[in-house]
N, C-alpha and C positions, 0 to 999 in steps of 0.2 A: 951081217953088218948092215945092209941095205935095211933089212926090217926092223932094226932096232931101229932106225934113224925113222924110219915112218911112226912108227910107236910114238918116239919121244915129241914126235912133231903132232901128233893127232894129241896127245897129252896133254903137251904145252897150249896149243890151242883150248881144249877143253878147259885146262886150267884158267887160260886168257879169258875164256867166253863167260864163266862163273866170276871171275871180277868183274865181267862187264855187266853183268847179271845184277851182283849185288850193290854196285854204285848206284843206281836209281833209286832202289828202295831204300837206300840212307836219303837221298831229295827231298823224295817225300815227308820223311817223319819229320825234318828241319823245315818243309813247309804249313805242314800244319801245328807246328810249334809257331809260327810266322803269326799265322794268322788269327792265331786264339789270344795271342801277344795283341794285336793289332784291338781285335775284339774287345780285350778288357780294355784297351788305353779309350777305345771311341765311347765306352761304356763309363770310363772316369771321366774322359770327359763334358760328357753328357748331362752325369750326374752333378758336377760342378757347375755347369751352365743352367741346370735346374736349380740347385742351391741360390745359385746370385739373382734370377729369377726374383725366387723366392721372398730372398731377402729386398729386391726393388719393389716389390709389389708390395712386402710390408712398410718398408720405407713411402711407399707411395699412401698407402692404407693409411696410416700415422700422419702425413702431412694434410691428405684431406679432412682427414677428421678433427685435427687442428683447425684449421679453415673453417669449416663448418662452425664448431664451436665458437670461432672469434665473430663467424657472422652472429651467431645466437646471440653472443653477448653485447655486440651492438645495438641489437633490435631488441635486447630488454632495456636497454640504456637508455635509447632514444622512448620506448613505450613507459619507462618512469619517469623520465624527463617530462611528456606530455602530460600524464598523470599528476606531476607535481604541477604542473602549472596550471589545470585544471581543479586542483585540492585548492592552489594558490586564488583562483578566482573566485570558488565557490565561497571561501573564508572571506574574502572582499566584496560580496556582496550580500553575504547574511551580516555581517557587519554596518554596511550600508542600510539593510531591510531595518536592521535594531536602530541605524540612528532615526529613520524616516518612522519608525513605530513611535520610538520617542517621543521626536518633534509631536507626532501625528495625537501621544495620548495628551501631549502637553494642550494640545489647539481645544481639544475635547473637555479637557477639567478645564480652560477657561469659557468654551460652548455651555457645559452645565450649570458654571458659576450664574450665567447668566438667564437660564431657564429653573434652576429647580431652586426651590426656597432652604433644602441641607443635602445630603449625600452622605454616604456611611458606603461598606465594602460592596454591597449587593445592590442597596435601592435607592431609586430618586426618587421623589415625590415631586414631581411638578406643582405649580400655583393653581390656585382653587380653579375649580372647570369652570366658574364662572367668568375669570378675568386672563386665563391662562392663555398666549397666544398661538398655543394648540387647539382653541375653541372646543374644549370640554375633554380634553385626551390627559390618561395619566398614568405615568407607568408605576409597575411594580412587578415583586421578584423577579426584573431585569427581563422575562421572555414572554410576557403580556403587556396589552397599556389596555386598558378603560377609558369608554368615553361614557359620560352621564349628561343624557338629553336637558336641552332647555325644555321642548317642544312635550307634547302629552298625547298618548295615540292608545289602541289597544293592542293588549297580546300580540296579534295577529298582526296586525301595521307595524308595530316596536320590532318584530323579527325581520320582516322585510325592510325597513331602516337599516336595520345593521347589515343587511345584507347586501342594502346597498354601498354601505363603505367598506366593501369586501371584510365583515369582520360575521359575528354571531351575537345572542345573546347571552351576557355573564353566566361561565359555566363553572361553581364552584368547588375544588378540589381539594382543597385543605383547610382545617382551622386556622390557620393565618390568612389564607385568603379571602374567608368568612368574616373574617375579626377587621381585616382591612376596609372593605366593601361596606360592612353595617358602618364603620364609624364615616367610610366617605358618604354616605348617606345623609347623614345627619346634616349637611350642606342646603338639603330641599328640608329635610326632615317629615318627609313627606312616603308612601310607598315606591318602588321604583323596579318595573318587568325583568326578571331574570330569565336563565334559558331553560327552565322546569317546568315539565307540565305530564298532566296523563289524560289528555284529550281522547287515543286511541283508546283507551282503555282502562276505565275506573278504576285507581288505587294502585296502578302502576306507572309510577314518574320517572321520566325519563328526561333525558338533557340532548338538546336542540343540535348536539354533535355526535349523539350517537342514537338516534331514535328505534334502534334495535333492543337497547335499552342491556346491553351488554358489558357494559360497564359499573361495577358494583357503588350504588348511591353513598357517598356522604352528605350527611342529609343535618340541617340545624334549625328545624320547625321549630315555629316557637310555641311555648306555654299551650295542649290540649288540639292541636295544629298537626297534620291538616284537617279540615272538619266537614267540607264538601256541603259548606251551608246552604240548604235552600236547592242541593243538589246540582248546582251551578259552580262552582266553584273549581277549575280544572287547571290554574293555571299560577306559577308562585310569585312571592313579591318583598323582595329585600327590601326590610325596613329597618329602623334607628330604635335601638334601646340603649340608652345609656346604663341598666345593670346589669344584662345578659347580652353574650353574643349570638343567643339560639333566636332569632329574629326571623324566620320563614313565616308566610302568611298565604295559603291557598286564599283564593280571587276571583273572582269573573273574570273569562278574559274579553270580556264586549269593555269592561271600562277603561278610561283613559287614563295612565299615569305614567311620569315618566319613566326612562328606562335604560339599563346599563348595556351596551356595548364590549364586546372583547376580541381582542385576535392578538396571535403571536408576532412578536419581532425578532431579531436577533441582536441578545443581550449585550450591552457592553459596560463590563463592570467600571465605576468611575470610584 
């Protein structure tokens, strides 16, 4: 009897000791269900807290770039605004420029009314060099004037003359300028030094502006001309024909005759 009562009690204990056994390790598994709970919730919200983030930084992204862009648009506003009123001046003074051109060609068709004896689109003709109060100056195709001497000198003096009224002697370039010149002649009717000569060099004429002689001659000798008479002859001389305008006359240049002048201006058409 005694030993069953020991039995049943070392049993019951044992039995006791394996409940007490396995109550902890049920603890356990409900804490680490705890904790993994815990885990996902700091993990959502995390992720949530990164999302609004997100979404402030793009809100924030959007509103500066807003900004931005209204500043851009101010400062093209203001740079076309300045631009217009720049456009606005520039039109207000080329306007102005046109009315003073105006005025200014008006002052000038009544300056020439009173110096040249007609006008047409290109040329004026000044009054005879003899009574003209340019004292002997006479324009023509608008970017030359001629002066034709009172005085009588040779070759040689007649170039330095014109050099002293910073001009040359008559260098002629075209058959209109040729046909001009012989009939202004006709005023002395008399011979009168142009700027051709071949001093350097027999039989090669050259003009007093290019003495390299590199500019191709137009040449309008007159009738059997040049002839290098008496072998003196070196130097040329615009004279008056009233039925040709091939009027060249090679010359001495020791003798005295008068003599044409030229230099350039700047044209203005009346």
């Amino acid at each position: 009897m005694n030993e069953d009562i020991v039995y049943s009690d070392i049993k019951f204990r044992q039995s006791s000791s394996g409940k007490q056994n396995h109550k902890p390790e049920g603890n356990g598994e409900s804490g680490t269900i705890k904790q993994e709970a815990i885990i996902k919730t700091e993990e959502t919200v995390k992720k949530k807290i990164d999302l609004r983030q997100s979404e402030t930084f793009a809100k924030n992204g959007v509103l500066i770039l807003c900004f931005l862009l209204l500043i851009l648009a101010i400062v093209v506003s203001i740079l076309y605004i300045q631009e217009k009123r720049r456009n606005d001046d520039c039109l207000m003074q080329t306007k102005t420029l046109e009315n003073n051109f105006s005025i200014l060609f008006q002052k000038c068709s009544q300056l020439s009314d009173g110096f040249c004896n007609h006008s047409n689109a290109t040329q004026c003709s000044l009054n005879p060099w003899g009574t003209s109060i340019f004292s002997g100056w006479t324009t023509y195709f608008g970017n030359s004037t001629y002066f034709f001497s009172n005085e009588q000198l040779n070759w040689e003096n007649s170039k330095n003359a014109c050099l002293l009224m910073t001009s040359h002697l008559a260098v002629i370039n075209s058959k209109e300028e040729q046909i001009f010149l012989k009939n202004s002649s006709s005023i002395k009717n008399k011979p009168l030094w142009i700027g051709f000569t071949d001093q350097k060099e027999e039989g090669k004429w050259c003009w007093v502006d290019d003495p390299a002689c590199n500019t191709p001659n137009v040449t309008f000798w007159g009738e059997k001309q040049p002839d290098n008479h008496n072998n003196d002859e070196n130097c040329a001389t615009e004279n008056y024909n009233n039925k040709s305008w091939m009027t060249w006359n090679d010359d001495n240049c020791q003798k005295n005759y008068n003599w044409i002048c030229e230099k350039s201006v700047i044209p203005i058409f009346l």
